[in-house]
N, C-alpha and C positions, 0 to 999 in steps of 0.2 A: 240715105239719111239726110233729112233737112239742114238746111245748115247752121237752122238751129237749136237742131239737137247735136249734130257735130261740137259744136261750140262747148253744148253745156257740156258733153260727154268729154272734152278736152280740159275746162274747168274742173274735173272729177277728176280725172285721170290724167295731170297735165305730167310731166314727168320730171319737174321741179317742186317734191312733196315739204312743203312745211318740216323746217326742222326745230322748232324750235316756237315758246308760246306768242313772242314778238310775229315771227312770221307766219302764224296761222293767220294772229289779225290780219295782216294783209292779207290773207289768203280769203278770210270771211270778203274784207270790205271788196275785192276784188271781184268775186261771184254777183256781190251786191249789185256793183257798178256793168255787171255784164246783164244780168236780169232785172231790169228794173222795176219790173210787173211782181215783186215781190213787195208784200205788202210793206208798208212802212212803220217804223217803232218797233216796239219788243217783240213782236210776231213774224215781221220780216227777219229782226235780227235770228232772230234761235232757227226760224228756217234755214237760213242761209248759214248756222252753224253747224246744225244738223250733215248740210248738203258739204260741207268741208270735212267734218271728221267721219261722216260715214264710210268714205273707201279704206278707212286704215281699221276697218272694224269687218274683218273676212265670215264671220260665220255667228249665226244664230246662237251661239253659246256665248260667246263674248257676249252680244248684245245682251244676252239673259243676265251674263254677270255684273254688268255696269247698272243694268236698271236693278238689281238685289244689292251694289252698293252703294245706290243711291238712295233706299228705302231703310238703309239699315243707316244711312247719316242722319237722315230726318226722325227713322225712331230713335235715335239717341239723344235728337240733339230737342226732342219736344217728350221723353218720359218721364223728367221732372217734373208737369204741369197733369200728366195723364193720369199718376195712378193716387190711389190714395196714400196718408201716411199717419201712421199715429202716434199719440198725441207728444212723446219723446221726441218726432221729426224725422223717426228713421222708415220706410218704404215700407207700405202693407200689402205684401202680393197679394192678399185675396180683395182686398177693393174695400175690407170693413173700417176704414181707418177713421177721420174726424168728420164731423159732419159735410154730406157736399162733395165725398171724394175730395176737399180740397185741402190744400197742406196751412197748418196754423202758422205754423213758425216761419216767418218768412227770413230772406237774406238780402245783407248788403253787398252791390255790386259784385254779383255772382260768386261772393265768396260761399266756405264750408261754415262760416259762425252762423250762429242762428240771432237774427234781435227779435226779443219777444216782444208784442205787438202789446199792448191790452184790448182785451174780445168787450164785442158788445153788451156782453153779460157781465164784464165786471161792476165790483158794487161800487155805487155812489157814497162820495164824500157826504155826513151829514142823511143818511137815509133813516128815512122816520124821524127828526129831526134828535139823532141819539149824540151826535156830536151835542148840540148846544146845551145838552142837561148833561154836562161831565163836570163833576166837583174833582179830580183827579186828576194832576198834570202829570205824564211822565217826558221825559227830556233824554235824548240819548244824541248825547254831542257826536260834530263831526267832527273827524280826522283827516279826510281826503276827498277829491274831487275824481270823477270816474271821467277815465281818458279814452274807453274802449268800445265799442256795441259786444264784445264777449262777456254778457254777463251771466251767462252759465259758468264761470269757471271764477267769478268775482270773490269768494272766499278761498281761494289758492295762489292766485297768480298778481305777481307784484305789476305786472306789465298793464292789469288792467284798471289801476290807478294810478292820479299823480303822486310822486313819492318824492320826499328830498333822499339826498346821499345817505344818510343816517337813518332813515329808515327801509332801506331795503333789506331783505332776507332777516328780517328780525319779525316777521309772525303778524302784518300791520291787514294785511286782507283778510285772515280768522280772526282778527280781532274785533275788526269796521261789522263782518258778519253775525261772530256771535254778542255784538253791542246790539246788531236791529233786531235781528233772533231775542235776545232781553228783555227790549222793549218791548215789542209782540206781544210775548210770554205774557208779562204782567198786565198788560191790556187785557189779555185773554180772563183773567182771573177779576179784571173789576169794571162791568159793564160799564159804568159810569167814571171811565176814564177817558182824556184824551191825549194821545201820543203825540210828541212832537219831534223830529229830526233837526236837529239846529245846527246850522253852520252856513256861511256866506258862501259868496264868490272870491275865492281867497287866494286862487292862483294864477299869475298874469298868462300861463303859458297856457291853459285851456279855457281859455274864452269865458263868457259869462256863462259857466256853469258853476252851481251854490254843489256844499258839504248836503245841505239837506233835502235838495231834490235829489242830489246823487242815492242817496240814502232808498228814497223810496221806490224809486226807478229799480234795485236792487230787489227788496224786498216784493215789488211786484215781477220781475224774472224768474227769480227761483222762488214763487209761489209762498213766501213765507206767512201770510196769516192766518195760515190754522196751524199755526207753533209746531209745525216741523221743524228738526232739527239735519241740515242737512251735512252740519260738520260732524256728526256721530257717525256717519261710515267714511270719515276722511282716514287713512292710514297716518298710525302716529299721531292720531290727535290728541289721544293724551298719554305720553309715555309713562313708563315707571320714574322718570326725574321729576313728573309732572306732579306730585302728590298735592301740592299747594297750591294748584290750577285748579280753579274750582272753572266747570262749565256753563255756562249761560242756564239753560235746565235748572243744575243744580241751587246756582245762586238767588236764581226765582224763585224758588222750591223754599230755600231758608227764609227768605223775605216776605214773602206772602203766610209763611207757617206762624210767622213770627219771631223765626232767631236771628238772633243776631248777627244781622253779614257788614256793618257796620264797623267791626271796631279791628278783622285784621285778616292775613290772606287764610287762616288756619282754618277754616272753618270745617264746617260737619261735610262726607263726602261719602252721601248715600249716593249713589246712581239715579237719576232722574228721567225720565223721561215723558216730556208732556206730551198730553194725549192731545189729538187733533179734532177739532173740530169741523162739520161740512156749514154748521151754521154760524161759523164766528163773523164779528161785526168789526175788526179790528181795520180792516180799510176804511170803514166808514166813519171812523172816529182817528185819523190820524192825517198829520199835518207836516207842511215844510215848514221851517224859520229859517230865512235865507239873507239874515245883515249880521249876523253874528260873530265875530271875527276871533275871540278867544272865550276862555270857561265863564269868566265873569260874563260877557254877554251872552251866551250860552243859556246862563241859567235866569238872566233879567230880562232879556228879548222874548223866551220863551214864556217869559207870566205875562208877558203884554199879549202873546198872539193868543195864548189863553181867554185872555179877556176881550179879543176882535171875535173868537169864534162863542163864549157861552154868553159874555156882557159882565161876567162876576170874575171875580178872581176866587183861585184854588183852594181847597181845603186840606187837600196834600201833596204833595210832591214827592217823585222817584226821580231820580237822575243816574245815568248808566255811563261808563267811561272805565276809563285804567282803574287798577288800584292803588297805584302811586298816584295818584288825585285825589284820595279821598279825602286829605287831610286840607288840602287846598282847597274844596268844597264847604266840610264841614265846620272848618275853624276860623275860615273867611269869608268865601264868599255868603255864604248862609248868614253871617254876621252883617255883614256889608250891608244887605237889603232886608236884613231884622225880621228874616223868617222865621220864625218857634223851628227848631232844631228837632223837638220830637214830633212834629209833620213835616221833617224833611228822612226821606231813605235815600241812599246810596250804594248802589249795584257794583262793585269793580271787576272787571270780566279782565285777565288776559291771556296771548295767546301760549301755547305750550312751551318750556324751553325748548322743543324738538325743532321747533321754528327759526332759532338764531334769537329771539327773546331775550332779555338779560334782564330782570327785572332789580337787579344790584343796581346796576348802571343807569336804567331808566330812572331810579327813583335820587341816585344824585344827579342828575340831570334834572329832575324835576324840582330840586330844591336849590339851586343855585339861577336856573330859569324863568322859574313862577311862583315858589313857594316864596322866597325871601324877599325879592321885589313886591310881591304881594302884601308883605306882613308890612311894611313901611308907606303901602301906597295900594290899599286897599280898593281904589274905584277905577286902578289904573291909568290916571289924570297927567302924573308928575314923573317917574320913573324913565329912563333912557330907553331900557332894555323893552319896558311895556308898550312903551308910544309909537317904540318902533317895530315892532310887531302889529300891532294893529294899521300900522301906514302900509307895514309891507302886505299884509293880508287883505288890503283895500286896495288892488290895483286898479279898482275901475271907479274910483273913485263916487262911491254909493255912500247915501246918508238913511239912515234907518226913520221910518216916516212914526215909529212907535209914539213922540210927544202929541201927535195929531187922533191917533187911534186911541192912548190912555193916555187923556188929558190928566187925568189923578195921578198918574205915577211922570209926571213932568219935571217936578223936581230931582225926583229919585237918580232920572234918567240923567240930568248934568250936574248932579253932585259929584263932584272931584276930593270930598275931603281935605287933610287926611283925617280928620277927628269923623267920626261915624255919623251918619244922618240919625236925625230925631223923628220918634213914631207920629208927631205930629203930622209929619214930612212922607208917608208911605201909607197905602191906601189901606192895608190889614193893620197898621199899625195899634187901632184898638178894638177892631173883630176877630182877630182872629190871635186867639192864646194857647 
């Protein structure tokens, strides 16, 4: 035996065996520095690893085993990307899944939530130019700002909005869902409408995100414009306590029929269910409004964005929200800005008492909050309780660019009252009756 092969055969079989994964490295860099005719970088290294753990590896079975669990780490750890999946996101063994074999729904940092993407095939804002011929505003104020990428679970789970203390486990996620489910709806029923989502950036703790982008980001996850209803197979959605719970469905149902959902929670409670459409245009005629910080600009902001998207202002108006709001809508703010009352509707959607709801409680809360402040201080101008809500829901300190976009409602816009502006003063003032 050469001496050096002696050598390597002593390097192999030296009779101080590595105990341990610190002293194998030695044991590699060792063999390295004894044969230096091994190639240099990653080729020499895994030789010369090879040459170190091969004697602790006696027989052709072992080896067979380690090379089947090294094939079985790599098929595990690349079958998420290999097979197909469909279109729900759950694994399609036979390969027929979304187009491409490849999976739609993608995830964040290798978590199990899915964030849905919008595909190259979603419709365009404004296609065929059907947004700019809408006489038909409808408005479906925000409530909350979305804190999660789980927006599959965004009509049940409180975790995946921002929420104050008073509104947890009181029914605020079926509420936010069946307000955009509403608006949908009645889009769905009048071509010549255009939706709007309104609400700001109104919470200092999630960043510069608006009520009304959150809104639509929503309604494009759970696929909502062809007026699915996806809180009809929520368990409990609507109890037998619920009887004065009218559903989104249904309250559209009465509204576009022509009864009157207007004047309290009793109304008619046929079962509803709208029918879906593969050709709705309701993405293409819906909008964020995202400097609006309480209901009165809610319902003012949204006639300006109205009039950046057609050039005219509205011949009707829908607006969606609680029903302890309605009164606050209809007997001021509609007053406020001297809209005709009978081209204003009001949808009031909410959620089940089965949810922790109290709409006892909600509605004196809403009258010592907004209603009464409101009745002495109609444009929000002068009030404590008013001015500071809008300070507090302006954490990022935004100014609403609406007096540049509707020069004609510039007045309107910094009228402070309290005595009520004059129609001279508001741009329908004497077109529209």
């Amino acid at each position: 035996m050469s001496p050096s092969s002696s050598s390597l055969f002593a390097a192999h079989r030296g009779c101080c065996e590595p105990a341990s994964s610190s002293s194998r490295q030695r044991h590699v860099r060792r063999v390295m520095r004894r044969h230096p005719s091994y190639p240099s970088g990653a080729a020499g290294t895994v030789i010369a690893a090879w040459r170190a753990i091969h004697p602790f590896i006696v027989s052709k079975f072992q080896f067979f085993i380690l090379i089947l669990l090294l094939m079985l780490l790599w098929f595990t750890s690349t079958s998420t990307s290999i097979f197909a999946y469909n279109e729900d996101g759950s694994p399609n063994w036979n390969g027929s899944g979304s187009s491409s074999g490849v999976r739609r729904r993608q995830h964040l940092r290798g978590g199990n939530r899915p964030l849905i993407l919008v595909h190259s095939d979603s419709q365009p804002f404004n296609e065929k130019s059907i947004a700019t011929k809408a006489t038909h505003l409808i408005i479906v104020a925000g409530h909350s700002v979305l804190i999660s990428s789980d927006l599959q679970n965004a009509a049940r789970d409180d975790s995946v909005w921002y929420m104050y203390e008073y509104q947890r486990n009181r029914g605020l996620p079926q509420a936010i869902v069946s307000h955009i489910q509403a608006g949908i709806q009645v889009a769905l029923h009048d071509e010549s409408s255009l939706l709007v989502f309104s609400g700001g950036q109104t919470r200092p703790q999630t960043g510069p995100e608006a009520e009304g982008g959150s809104y639509f980001r929503v309604a494009d996850a759970l696929e909502l414009w062809d007026g699915r209803d996806v809180l009809d197979n929520m368990e409990d959605h609507r109890s037998n306590g619920d009887a004065d719970t009218a559903s989104a469905s249904e309250s559209v149902n009465e509204t576009v029929n022509g009864n009157d959902s207007n004047t309290n929670g009793n109304t008619r409670r046929q079962h509803h269910h709208q029918s879906t459409s593969t050709t709705s245009t309701v993405r293409a005629r819906t909008i964020a409004e995202e400097y609006a910080t309480d209901s009165f600009e809610n319902l003012l902001f949204s006639i300006c964005r109205f009039h950046e998207v057609t050039g005219s202002y509205p011949q009707q108006i829908t607006l969606i929200s609680f029903s302890f709001k309605r009164q606050r809508f209809e007997t001021l703010h509609v007053g406020a800005v001297l809209w005709p009352l009978h081209r204003f509707q009001y949808i009031g959607i909410d959620p089940p008492s089965s949810t922790g709801f109290d709409l006892q409680l909600s509605t004196e809360g809403e009258r010592t909050n907004s209603l009464v402040p409101f009745q002495s201080d109609p444009y929000g101008c002068h009030s404590d309780i008013l001015q500071n809500k809008r300070k507090e829901r302006n954490p990022f300190s935004r100014r609403a660019p609406y007096e540049l976009t509707c020069p004609d409602m510039k007045e309107l816009l910094h009228w402070c009252g309290p005595e009520i502006i004059t129609k001279d003063k508001v741009p329908w003032g004497g077109s529209i009756q």
